[in-house]
LOROZA-980357 format. One record per residue (C-alpha): residue number from 0; residue in three letters; x, z, y. Coordinates in steps of 0.5 Angstrom, whole numbers, plus 500, padded with zeros to 3 digits. Layout:
N
pos: NUM | code: ALA | u: X | w: Z | v: Y
...
//
This chain:
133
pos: 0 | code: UNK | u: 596 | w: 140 | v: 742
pos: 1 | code: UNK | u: 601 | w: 136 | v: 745
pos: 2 | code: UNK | u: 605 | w: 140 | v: 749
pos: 3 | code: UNK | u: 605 | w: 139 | v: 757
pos: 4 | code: UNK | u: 612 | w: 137 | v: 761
pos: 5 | code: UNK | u: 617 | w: 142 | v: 763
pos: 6 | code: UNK | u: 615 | w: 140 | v: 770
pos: 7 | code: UNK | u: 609 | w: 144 | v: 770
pos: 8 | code: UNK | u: 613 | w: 150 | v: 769
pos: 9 | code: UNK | u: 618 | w: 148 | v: 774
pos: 10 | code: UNK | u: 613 | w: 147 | v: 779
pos: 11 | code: UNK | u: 609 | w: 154 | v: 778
pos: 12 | code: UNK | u: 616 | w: 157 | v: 779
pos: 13 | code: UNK | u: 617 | w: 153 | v: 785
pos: 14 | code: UNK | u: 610 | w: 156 | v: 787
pos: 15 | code: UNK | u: 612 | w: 163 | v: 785
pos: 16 | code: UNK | u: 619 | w: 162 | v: 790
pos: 17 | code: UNK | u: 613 | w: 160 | v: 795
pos: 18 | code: UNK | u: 611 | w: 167 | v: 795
pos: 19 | code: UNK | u: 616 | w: 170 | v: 795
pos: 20 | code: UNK | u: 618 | w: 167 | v: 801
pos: 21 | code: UNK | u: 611 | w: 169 | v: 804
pos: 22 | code: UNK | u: 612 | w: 176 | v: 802
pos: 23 | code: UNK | u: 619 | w: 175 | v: 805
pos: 24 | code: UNK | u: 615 | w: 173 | v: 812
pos: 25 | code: UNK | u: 610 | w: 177 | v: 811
pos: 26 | code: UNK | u: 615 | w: 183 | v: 811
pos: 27 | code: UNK | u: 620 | w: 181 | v: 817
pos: 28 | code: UNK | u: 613 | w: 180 | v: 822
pos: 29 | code: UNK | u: 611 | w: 188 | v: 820
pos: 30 | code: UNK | u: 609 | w: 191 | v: 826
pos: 31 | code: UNK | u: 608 | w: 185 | v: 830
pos: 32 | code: UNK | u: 601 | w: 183 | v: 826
pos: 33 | code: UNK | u: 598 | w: 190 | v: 828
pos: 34 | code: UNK | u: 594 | w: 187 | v: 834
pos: 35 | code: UNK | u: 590 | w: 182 | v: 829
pos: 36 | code: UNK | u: 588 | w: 189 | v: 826
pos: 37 | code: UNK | u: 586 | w: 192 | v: 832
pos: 38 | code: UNK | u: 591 | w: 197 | v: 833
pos: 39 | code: UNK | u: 589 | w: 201 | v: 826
pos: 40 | code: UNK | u: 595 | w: 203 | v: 823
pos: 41 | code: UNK | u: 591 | w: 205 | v: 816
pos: 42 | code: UNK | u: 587 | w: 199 | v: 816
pos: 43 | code: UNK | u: 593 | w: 195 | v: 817
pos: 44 | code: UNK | u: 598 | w: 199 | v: 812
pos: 45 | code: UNK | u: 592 | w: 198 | v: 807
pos: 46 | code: UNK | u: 592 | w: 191 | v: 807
pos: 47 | code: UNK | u: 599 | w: 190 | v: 807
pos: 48 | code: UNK | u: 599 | w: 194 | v: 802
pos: 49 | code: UNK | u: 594 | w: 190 | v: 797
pos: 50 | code: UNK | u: 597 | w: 183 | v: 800
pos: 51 | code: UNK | u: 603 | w: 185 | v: 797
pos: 52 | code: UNK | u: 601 | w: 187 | v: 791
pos: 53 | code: UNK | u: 597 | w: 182 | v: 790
pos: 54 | code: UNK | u: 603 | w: 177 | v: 791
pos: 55 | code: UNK | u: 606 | w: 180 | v: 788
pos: 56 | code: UNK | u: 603 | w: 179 | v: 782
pos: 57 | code: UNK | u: 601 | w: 172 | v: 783
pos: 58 | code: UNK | u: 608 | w: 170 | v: 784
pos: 59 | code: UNK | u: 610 | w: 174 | v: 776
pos: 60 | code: UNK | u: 604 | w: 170 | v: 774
pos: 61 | code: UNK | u: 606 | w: 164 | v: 776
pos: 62 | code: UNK | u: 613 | w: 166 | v: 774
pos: 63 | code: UNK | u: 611 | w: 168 | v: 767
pos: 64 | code: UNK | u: 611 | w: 160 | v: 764
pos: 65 | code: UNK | u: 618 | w: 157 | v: 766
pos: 66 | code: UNK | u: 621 | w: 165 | v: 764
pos: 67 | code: UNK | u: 619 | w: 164 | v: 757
pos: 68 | code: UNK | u: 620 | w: 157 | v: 755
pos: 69 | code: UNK | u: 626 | w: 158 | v: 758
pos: 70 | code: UNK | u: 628 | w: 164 | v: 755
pos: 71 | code: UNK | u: 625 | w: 161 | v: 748
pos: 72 | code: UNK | u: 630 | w: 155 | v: 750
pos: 73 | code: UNK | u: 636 | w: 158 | v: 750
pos: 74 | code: UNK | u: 635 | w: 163 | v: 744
pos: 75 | code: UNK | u: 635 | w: 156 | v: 741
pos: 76 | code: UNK | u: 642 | w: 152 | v: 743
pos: 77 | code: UNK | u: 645 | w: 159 | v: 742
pos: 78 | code: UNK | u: 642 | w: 159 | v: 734
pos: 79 | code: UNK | u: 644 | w: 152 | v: 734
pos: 80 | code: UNK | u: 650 | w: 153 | v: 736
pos: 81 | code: UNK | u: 652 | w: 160 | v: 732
pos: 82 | code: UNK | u: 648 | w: 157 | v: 726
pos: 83 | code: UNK | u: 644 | w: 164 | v: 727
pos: 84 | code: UNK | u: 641 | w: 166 | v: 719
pos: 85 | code: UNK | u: 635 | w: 170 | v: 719
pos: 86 | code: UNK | u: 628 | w: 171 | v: 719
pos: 87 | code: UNK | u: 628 | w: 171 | v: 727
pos: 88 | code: UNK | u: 633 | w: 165 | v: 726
pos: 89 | code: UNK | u: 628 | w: 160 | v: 722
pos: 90 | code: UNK | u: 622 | w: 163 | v: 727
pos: 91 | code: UNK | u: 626 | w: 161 | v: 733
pos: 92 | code: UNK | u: 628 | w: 155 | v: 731
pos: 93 | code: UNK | u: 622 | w: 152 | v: 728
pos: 94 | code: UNK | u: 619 | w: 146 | v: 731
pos: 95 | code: UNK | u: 613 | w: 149 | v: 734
pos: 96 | code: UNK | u: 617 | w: 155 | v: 738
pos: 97 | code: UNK | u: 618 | w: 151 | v: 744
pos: 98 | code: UNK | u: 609 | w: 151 | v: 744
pos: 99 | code: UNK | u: 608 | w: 157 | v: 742
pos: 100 | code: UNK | u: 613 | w: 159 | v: 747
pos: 101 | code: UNK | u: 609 | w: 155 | v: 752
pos: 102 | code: UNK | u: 602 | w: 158 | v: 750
pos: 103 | code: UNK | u: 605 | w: 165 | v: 750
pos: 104 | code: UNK | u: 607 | w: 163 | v: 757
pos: 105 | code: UNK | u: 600 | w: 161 | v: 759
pos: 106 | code: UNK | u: 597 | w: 167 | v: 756
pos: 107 | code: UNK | u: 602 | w: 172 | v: 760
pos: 108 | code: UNK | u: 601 | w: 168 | v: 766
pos: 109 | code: UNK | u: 593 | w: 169 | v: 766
pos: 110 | code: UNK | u: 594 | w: 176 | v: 764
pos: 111 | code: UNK | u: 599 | w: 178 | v: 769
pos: 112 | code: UNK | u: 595 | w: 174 | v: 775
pos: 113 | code: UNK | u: 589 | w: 179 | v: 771
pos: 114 | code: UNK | u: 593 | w: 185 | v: 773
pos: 115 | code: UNK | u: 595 | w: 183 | v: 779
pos: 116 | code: UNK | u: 588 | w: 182 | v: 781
pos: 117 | code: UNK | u: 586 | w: 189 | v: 778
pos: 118 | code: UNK | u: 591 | w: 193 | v: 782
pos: 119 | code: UNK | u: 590 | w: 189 | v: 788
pos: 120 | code: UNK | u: 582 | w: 191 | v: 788
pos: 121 | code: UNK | u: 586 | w: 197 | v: 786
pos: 122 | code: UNK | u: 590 | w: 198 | v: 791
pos: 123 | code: UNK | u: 585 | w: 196 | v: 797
pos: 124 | code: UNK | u: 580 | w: 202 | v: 795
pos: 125 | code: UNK | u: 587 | w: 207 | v: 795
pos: 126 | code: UNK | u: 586 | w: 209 | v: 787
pos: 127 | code: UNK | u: 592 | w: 207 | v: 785
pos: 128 | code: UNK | u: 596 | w: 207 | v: 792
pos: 129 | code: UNK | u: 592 | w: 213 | v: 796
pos: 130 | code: UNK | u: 595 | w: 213 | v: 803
pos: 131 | code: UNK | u: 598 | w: 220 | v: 807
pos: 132 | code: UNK | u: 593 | w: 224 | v: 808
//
């Protein structure tokens, strides 16, 4: 497997900061998109509340690549550059690390938008983020 381009994970975490922008919109409008609920107060906190967790989710999803390839990266130039000995060493400093640190990236990324989805379906229903009664 030909590993792909760190511009890939730098676009995904591009697209992670886009979300966190819109959840940042999404929570500076607040009460002014209350008429596009009619006026519900219930209706609109529990959408707010399964959109952001929902984002949220997706934005840790598309952030998961570029952290740990990254992390992977440095732990590499400081083993280099420490000439660090030792199992966790030689396993971080062989050549397959940066791809497997790619797929493990891969992988957390589709966990994480997994979970995400799940506590937002979770949060909608009020299992997980049950509203004031």
């Amino acid at each position: 497997m030909d590993p792909l381009p760190s511009s890939t994970e730098g676009r995904l975490l591009l697209a992670a900061f886009l979300l966190l922008l819109t959840l940042i919109g999404l929570s500076v409008l607040g009460e002014r998109t209350l008429p596009l609920f009619g006026g519900n107060r219930d209706l609109a906190a529990r959408a707010y509340k399964t959109l952001f967790v929902g984002l949220g989710g997706g934005m840790l999803a598309l952030a998961a690549p570029a952290l740990v390839t990254g992390f992977v990266g440095r732990l590499r130039a400081l083993f280099t550059r420490i000439e660090a000995k030792g199992a966790i060493a030689d396993a971080i400093l062989r050549d397959r690390a940066p791809e497997l640190a790619q797929t493990a990236g891969f992988t957390l990324m589709a966990l994480f938008a997994l979970a995400g989805a799940v506590a937002a379906l979770l949060v909608w229903t009020g299992i997980l983020w049950p509203g004031e009664r």
